[in-house]
Every structure is written in C-alpha cells, then in structure tokens.
C-alpha positions as CSV (number, residue, x, y, z in Angstrom):
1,X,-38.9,15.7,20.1
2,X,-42.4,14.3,18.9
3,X,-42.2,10.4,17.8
4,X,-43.3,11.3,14.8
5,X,-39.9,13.7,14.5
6,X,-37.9,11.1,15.6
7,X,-39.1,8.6,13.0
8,X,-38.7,10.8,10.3
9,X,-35.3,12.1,11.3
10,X,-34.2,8.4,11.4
11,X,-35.5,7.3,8.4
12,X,-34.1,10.1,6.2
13,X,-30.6,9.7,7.8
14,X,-31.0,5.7,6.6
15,X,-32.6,6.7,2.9
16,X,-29.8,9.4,2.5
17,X,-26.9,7.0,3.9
18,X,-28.3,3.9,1.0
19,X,-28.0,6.9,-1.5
20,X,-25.1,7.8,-1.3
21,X,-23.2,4.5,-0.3
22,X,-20.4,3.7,-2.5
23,X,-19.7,0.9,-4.9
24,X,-17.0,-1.2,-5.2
25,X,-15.9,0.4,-8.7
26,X,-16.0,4.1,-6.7
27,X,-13.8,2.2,-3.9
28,X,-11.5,0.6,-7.2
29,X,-11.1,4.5,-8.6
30,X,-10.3,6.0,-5.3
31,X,-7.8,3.4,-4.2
32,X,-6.2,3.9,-8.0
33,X,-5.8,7.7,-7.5
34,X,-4.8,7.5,-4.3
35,X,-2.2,4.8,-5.0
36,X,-0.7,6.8,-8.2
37,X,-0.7,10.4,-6.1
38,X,1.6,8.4,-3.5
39,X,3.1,5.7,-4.7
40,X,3.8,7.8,-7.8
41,X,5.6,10.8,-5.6
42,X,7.8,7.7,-4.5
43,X,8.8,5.8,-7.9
44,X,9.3,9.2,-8.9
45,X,11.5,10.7,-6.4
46,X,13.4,6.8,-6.3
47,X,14.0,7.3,-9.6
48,X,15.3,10.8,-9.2
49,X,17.7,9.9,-6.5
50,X,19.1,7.5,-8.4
51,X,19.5,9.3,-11.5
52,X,21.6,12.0,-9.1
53,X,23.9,9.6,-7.3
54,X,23.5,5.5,-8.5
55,X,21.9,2.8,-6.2
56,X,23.5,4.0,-2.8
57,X,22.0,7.9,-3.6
58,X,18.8,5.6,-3.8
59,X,19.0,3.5,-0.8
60,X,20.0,6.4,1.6
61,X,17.0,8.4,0.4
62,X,14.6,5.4,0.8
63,X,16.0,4.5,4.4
64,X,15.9,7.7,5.4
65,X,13.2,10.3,3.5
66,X,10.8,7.5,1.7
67,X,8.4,7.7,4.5
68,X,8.4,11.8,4.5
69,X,7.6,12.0,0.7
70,X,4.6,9.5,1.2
71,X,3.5,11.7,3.9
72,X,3.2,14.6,2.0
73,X,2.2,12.9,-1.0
74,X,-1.1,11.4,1.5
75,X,-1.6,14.9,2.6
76,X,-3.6,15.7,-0.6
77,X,-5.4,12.9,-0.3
78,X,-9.2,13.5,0.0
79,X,-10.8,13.5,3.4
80,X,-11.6,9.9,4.6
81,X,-8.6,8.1,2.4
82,X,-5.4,7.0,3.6
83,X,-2.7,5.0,1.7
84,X,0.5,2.4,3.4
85,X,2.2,-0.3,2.5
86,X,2.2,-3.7,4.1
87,X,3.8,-7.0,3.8
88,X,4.8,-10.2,5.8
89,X,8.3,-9.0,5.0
90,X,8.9,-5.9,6.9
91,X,12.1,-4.0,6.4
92,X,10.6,-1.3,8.1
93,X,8.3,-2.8,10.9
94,X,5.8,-0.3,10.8
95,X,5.1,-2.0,7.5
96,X,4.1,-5.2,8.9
97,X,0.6,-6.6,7.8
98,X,-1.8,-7.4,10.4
99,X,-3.4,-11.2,10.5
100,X,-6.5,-10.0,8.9
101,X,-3.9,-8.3,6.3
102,X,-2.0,-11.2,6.0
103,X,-5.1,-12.9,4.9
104,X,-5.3,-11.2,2.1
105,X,-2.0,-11.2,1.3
106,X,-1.8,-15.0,1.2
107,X,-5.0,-15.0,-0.9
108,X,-2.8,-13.0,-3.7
109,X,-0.3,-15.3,-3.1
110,X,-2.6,-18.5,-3.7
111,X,-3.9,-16.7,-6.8
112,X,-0.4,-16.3,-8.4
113,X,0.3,-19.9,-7.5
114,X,-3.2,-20.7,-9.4
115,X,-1.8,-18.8,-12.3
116,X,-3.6,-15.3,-11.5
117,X,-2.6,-12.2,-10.7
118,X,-5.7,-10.1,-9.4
119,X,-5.1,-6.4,-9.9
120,X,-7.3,-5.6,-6.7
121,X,-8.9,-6.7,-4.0
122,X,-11.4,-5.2,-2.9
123,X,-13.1,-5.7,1.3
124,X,-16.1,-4.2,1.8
125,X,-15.7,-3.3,5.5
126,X,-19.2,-1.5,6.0
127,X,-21.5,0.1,3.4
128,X,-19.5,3.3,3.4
129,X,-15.9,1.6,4.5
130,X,-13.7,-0.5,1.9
131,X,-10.0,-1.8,2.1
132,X,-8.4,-2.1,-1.1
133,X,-5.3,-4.1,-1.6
134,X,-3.1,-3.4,-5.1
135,X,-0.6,-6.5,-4.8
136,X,3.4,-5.4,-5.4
137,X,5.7,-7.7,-7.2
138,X,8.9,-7.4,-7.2
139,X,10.6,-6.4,-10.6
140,X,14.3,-6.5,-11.8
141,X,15.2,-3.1,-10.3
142,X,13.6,-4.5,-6.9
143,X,16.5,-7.1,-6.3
144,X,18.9,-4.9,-6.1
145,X,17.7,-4.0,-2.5
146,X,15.1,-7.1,-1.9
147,X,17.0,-10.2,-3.6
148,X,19.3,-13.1,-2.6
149,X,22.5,-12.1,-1.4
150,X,24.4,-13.0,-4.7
151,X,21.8,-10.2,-6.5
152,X,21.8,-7.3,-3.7
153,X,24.1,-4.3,-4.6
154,X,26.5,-4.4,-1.2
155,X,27.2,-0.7,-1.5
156,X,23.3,0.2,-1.4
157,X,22.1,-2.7,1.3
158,X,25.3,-1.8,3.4
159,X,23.3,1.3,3.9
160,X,19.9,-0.4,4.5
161,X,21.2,-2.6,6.9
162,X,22.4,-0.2,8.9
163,X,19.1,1.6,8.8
164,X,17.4,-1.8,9.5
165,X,19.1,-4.4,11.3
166,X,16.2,-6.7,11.5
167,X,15.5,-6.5,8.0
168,X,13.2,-9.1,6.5
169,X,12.2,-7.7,3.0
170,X,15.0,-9.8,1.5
171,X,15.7,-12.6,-0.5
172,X,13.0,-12.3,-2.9
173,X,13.2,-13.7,-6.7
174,X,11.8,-11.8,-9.5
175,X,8.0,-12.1,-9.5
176,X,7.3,-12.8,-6.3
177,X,4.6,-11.0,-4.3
178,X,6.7,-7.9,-2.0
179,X,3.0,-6.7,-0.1
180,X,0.7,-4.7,-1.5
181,X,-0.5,-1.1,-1.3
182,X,-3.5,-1.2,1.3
183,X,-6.2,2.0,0.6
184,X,-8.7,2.6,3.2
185,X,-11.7,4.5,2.4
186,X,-14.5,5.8,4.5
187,X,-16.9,8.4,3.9
C-alpha cells in the first residue's frame, strides 16, 4: 500500500472516530436506559414475588432467580453495554467492587456525608469507553433483608443466609449508600 494510502486510511479512521465519539450526556442516557431495562425487570419481578407469597416468596426468589432475570433483562441490552451491581458489602461475592470501584464508591459516600447526593457519576475511560455509577440507597423496604438484626425479617434472612453464609450486605440504616449500579459502555 502507497504512503500516500496509508496516510489517508489513518487519518479518516481518526476524523471518523472524533465524530462519532460520545458525550458524557449520550453515556448519562445509555446508562439510564440500561439501568431501568434491568434493574426495572428486577424491582418488578421483587415486587411480584412478594405480592404472591410475603417477604420469604421474595427472599427465595432473590437468592435464588435474581441473577437469571438480570441476565435476560441485559440480553436486550444494545451491543457494547453491560449493566451489574457492586458494593463493599457483598452478599453475593460476585458483587464485590474492585479498588478502582471502591473509589468511587467512597467518593458517593463522601458526597452524602458533604450533604449531596450525586445522581451519576460519570468516568470517562477512553473517548469511546465510559463507566457510569447510579448510587443505591437503601430505603425502608430494603431493611427488611439489609438492616440491623432487630429490623431484618428472620423468616426471609433465615433463607438468605442459608444461600449466603458469608453475607456482608447487612446491617445497614435507612439512607445509607448499598453500592451502586455500575454501566459500562463502549462503542
């Protein structure tokens, strides 16, 4: 191939990359959608379960099926996006944050402490590659699985804990950061 090829091959690959690299608001709306398709299927289906059969319906379902519906859910995902959960709290350990995730995560906490709660945040790995983090804090529902021992429904964590003998994702007061939903996004 003549130079002259080569140049031009190279510099249209670079101009045609800068056009179409993506902004942190295109990041922000892909991370939304992709958060509400699966962590939607999964407050939904929660909520179904228990509807259908109280807390311990519930707490079987999440320790046993949770993590098939948010893989079917990410299966409609578009190409290039991926959606999990992470926290320094894992029930599950697969759920563990990284240290570069646990950054992050005690950024959010040092902006709730500060009096802020940011909706996102947004890493911008590459020009084409962003993490985005959507903090989760833990609501009244949430401690009856994740609170103190005096808040916990026994019936319902009898089940978890057999599921998850090493569970950590306890203890937790109302408020309190749980993890975050982490989006990564490449195109």
């Amino acid at each position: 191939m003549s130079r002259i090829l080569k140049v031009s091959l190279v510099v249209s690959l670079v101009c045609s990359t800068t056009l179409f690299a993506m902004s942190e608001q295109e990041a922000k709306g892909i991370a939304k959608d992709a958060i509400q398709t699966v962590g939607g299927k999964l407050k939904h289906t929660l909520g179904q379960k228990a509807k259908e059969g109280g807390l311990t319906n519930a707490a079987s379902f999440c320790s046993t099926e949770a993590g098939n519906v948010a893989k079917e859910a990410a299966k409609t995902l578009p190409k290039g996006v991926s959606v999990k959960r992470i926290t320094d709290k894992p029930r599950n350990k697969m759920n563990q944050a990284s240290e570069e995730q646990l950054k992050v995560l005690s950024e959010i906490k040092q902006k709730m402490l500060e009096g802020t709660m940011p909706e996102m945040v947004v890493k911008k790995l590459s020009q084409n590659h962003y993490q985005v983090y959507k903090p989760l804090k833990i609501g009244n529902k949430c401690l009856n699985c994740h609170g103190s021992e005096a808040s916990r429904n026994k019936e319902a964590y009898s089940i978890i804990s057999k599921k998850y003998p090493d569970d950590k994702a306890i203890g937790y007061k109302k408020g309190e950061l749980r993890g975050a939903f982490l989006v990564d996004i490449k195109r």
